[in-house]
C-alpha positions as CSV (number, residue, x, y, z in Angstrom):
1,X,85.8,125.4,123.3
2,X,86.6,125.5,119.6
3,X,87.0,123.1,116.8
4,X,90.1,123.0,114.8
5,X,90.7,121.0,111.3
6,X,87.9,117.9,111.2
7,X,88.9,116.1,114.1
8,X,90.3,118.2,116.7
9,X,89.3,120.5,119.8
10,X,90.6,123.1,121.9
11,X,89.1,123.5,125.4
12,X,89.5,126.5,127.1
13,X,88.8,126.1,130.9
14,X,88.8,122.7,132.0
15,X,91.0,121.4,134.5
16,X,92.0,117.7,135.8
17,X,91.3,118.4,139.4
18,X,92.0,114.7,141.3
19,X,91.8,111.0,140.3
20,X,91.6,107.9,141.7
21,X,93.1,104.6,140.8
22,X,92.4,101.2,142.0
23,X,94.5,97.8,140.7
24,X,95.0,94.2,141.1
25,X,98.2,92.4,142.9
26,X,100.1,92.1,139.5
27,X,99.2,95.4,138.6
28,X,100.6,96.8,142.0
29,X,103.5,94.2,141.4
30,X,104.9,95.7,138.5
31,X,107.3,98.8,137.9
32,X,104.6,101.4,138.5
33,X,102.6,99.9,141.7
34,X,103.9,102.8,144.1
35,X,102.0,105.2,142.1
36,X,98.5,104.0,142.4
37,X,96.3,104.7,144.9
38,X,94.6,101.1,146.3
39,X,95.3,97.8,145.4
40,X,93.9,94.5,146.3
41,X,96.1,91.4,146.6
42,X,92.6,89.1,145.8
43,X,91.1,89.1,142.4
44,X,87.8,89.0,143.8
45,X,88.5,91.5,146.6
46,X,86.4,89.8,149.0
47,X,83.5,90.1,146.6
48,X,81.8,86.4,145.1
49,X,82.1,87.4,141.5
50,X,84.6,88.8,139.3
51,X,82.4,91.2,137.9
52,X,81.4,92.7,141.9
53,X,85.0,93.1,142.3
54,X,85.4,95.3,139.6
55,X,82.6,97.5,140.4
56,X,84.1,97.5,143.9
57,X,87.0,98.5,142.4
58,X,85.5,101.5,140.7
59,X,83.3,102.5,143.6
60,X,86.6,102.7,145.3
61,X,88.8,105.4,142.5
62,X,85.3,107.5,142.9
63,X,85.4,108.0,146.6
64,X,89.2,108.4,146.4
65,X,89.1,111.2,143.6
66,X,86.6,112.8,145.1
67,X,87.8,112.5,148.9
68,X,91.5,114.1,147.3
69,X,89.2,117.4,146.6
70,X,87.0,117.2,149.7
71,X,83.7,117.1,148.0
72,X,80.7,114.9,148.6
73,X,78.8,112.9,145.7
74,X,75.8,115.9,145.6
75,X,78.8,118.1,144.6
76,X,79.5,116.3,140.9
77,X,77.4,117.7,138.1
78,X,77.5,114.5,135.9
79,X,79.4,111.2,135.9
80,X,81.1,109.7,132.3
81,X,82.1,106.6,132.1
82,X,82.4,103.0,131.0
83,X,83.8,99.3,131.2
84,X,84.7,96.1,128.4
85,X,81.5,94.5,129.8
86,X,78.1,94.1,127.8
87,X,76.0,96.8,128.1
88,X,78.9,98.9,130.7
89,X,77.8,96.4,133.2
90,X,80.0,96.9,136.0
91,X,79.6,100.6,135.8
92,X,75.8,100.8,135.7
93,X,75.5,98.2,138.5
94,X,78.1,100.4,140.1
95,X,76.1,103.6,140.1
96,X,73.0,102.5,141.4
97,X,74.3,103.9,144.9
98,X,74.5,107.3,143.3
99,X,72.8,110.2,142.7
100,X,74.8,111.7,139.4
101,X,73.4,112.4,136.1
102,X,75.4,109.9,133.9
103,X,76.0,109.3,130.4
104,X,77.7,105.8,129.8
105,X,80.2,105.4,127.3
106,X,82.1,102.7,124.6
107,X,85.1,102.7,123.2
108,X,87.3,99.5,123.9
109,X,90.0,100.5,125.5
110,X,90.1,103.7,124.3
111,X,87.2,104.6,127.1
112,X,89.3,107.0,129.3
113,X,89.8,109.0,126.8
114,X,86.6,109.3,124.9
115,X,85.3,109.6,128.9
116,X,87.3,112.8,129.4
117,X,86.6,114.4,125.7
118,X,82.9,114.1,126.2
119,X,83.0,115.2,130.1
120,X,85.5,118.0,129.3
121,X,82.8,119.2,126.5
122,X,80.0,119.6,129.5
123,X,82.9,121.5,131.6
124,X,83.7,123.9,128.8
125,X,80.2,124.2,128.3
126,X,79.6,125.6,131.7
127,X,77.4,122.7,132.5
128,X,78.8,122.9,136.3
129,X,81.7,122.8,138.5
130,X,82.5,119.4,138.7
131,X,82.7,116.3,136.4
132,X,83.6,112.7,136.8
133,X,85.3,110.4,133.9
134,X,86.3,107.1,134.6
135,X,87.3,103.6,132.9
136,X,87.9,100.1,134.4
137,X,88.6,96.5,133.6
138,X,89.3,92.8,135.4
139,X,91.5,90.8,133.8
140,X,89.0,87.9,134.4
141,X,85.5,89.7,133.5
142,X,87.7,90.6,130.0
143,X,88.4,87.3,129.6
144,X,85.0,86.1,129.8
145,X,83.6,88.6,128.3
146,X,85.4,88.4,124.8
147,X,87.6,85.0,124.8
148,X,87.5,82.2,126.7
149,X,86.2,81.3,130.4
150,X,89.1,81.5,132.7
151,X,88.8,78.1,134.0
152,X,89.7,76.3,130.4
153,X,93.0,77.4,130.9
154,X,93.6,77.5,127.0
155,X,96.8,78.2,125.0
156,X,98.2,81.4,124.7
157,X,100.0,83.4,121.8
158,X,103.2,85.5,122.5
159,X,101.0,88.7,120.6
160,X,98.4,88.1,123.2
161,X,98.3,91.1,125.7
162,X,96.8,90.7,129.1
163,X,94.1,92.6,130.1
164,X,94.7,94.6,133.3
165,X,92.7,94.5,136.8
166,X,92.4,98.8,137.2
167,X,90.0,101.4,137.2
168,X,90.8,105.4,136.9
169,X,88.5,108.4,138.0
170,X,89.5,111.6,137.5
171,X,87.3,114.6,138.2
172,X,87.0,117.7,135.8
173,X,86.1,121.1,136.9
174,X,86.2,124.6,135.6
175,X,88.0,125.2,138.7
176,X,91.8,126.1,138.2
177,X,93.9,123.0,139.4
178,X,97.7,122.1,138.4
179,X,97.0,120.5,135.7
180,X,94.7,121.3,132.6
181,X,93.0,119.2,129.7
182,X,93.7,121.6,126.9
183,X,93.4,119.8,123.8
184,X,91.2,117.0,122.2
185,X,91.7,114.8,119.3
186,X,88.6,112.5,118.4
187,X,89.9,109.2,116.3
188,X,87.6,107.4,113.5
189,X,86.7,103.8,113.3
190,X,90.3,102.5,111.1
191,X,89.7,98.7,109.9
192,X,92.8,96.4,110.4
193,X,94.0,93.8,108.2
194,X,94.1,91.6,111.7
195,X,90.9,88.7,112.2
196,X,92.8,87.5,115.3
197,X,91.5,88.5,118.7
198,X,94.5,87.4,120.4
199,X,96.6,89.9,118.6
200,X,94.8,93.6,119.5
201,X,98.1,95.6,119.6
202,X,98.8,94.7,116.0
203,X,95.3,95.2,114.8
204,X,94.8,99.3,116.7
205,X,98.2,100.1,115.6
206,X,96.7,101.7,112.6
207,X,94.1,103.8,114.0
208,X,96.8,105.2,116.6
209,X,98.6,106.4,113.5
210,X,95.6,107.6,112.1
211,X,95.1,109.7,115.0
212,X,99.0,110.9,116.0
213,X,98.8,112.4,112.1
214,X,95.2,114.1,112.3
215,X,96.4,116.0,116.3
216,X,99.9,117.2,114.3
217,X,97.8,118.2,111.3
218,X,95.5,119.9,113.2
219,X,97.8,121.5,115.5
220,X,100.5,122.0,113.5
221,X,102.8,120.8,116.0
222,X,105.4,118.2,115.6
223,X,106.3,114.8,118.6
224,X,109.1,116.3,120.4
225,X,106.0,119.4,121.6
226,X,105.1,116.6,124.3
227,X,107.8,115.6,127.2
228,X,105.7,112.2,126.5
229,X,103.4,110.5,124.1
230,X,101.7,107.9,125.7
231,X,99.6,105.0,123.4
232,X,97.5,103.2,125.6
233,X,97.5,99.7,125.0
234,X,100.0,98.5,121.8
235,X,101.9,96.6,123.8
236,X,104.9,95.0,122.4
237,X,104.2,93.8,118.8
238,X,101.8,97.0,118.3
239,X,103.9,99.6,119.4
240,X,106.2,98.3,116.6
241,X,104.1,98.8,114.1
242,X,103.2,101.7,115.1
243,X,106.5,103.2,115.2
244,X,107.1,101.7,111.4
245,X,103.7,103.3,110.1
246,X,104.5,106.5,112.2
247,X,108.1,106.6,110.2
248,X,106.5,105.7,107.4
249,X,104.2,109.2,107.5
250,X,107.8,111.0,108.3
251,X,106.5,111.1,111.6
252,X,109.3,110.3,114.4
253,X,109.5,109.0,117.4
254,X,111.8,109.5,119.6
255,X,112.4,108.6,123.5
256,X,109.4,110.6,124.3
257,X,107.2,107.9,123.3
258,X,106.2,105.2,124.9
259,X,103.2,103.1,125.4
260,X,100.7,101.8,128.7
261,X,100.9,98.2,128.1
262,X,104.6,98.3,128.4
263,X,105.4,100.3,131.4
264,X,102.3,98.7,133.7
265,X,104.2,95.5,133.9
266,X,107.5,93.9,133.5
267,X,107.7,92.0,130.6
268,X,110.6,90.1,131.7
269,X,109.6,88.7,134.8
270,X,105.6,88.9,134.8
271,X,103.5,86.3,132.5
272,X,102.0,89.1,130.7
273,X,102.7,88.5,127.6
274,X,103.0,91.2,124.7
275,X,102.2,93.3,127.4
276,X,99.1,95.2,128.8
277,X,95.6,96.2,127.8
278,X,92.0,96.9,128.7
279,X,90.5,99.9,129.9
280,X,92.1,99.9,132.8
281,X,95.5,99.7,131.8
282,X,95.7,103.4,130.2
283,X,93.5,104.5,132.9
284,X,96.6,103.4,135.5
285,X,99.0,104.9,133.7
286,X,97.6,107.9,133.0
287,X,95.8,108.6,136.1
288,X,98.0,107.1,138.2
289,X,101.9,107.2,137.1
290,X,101.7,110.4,134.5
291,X,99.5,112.9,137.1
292,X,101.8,112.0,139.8
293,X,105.0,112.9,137.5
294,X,103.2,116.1,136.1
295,X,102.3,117.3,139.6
296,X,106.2,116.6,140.7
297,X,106.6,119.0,137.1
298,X,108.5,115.9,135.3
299,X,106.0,116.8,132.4
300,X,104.8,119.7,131.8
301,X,103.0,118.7,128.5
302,X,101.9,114.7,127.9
303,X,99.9,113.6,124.7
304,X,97.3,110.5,125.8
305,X,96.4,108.5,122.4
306,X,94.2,105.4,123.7
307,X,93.7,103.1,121.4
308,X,90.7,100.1,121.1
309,X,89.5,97.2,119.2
310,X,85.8,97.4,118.4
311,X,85.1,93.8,117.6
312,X,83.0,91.3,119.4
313,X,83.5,87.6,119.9
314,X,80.3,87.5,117.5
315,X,82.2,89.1,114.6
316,X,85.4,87.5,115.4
317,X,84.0,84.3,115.1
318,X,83.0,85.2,111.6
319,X,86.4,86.0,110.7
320,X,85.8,89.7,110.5
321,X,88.7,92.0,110.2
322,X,89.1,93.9,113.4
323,X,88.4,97.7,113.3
324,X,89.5,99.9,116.0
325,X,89.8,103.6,117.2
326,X,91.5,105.9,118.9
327,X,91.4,109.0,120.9
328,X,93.7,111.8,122.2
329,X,93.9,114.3,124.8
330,X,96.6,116.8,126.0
331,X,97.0,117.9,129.4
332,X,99.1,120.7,130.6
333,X,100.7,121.8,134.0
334,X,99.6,125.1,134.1
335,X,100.9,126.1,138.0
């Protein structure tokens, strides 16, 4: 493992072994449903609380990745991970049943990614064989958690994005696999000029910039390096922007971009919005569609840049303007 420039790291022996993913019905109804691994057609999937489901959910993608390399819970070295709930709820309550060391993190819906940088750290630091990174979020404990309860039923903006119903495990092991987690690009906390909570894509549009021109900088490498450059969760109105301040940097874009919130769902024919977000909605794409397509060697090299808002409904409510960050990782096929 080495540093390179401020912000950037290079790992040297840490692979993406399996994953798991787990989604709701409009999730599994959308372009990319074939791809995922499990899907429930009830939003509370047969659990008597939004917030069971999604732990469910993600008890679920664990036994799936792990089941994919036929290893047993006693066989994962440490577990990182975390939710859009206070206090990673869903995935403490979650882990009770297990036996892993964990470290639980935060970071919006950036979370896969900052999950995989900090367990690919404890890989390439020979900590053990195997590592578990995960994210989730339920379109209804979101909702609670940072707008509105979902039974007022209140009006909704176009730049609203809605939160998707998914959770992603992969597991990380020094073990050569198909595909490898070879470089790291940690983001810093960018404030927006946005105070509006129902417009998220517009307000982490700048720290995605912020962090596509630190991983060129630092690795000298220009977009058209990657088959694909996935954002996470810009959705429609911030993938715009993002595409203007990239430009704007002489930084182009080209049809190797493209971003989670608007290839999880239709946009045409699903209420959704601006699109997709939450953690889970990077987490699908990522560990569900591009793995798949890198294992059928469709890419061979994908840039991951997820991106979150950091607010609260506390600060929002004090008209605070919205910070966010976001975090990038490479992964290679290497087979």
């Amino acid at each position: 493992m080495i540093k390179v420039g401020r912000n950037s790291i290079i790992f040297d022996n840490v692979y993406l072994t399996s994953s798991g993913t787990v989604c709701g019905k409009k999730e599994y109804d959308g372009p990319l449903g074939s791809y995922f691994d499990k899907h429930y057609e009830d939003s509370h999937a047969g659990c008597d609380s939004w917030e069971k489901s999604e732990q469910k959910m993600l008890d679920d993608a664990v036994n799936i990745a792990l089941s994919k390399e036929g290893i047993t819970e006693h066989s994962v070295d440490l577990y990182v991970g975390g939710d859009l709930n206070n206090q990673l709820a869903c995935t403490n309550y979650m882990l009770k049943k297990y036996s892993f060391p964990y470290i639980g993190v935060y970071a919006a819906c950036s979370t896969l990614t900052e999950s995989i940088i900090v367990a690919s750290t404890f890989v390439d630091s020979n900590f053990g064989n195997y590592v578990l990174a995960s994210a989730s979020s339920h379109n209804a404990t979101s909702e609670r958690q940072f707008r509105y309860p979902t039974e007022y039923g209140g009006q909704k903006p176009s730049s609203l994005t809605s939160t998707a119903t998914g959770c992603g495990v992969c597991l990380l092991s020094s073990i050569p696999s198909f595909i490898k987690v070879t470089k790291a690009t940690i983001g810093r906390v960018v404030e927006s000029n946005i105070v509006d909570a129902q417009d998220l894509g517009r307000a982490m549009a700048p720290a995605c910039c912020e962090t596509l021109r630190n991983h060129l900088h630092d690795f000298a490498v220009d977009p058209n390096e990657y088959d694909l450059i996935l954002t996470g969760d810009l959705s429609k109105y911030g993938s715009d922007v993002f595409k203007k301040m990239a430009q704007a940097y002489g930084i182009k874009l080209g049809e190797n971009y493209n971003d989670s919130g608007l290839m999880l769902y239709d946009l045409e024919k699903q209420n959704v919005f601006a699109g997709g977000s939450g953690c889970g909605c990077v987490s699908l794409v990522t560990l569900g569609y591009v793995v798949k397509k890198m294992y059928e060697n469709k890419y061979k090299k994908v840039l991951i840049i997820a991106t979150g808002a950091l607010m609260n409904p506390i600060m929002v409510a004090q008209n605070e303007f919205i910070p966010s960050i976001a975090h990038a990782i490479v992964l290679e096929r290497v087979k």
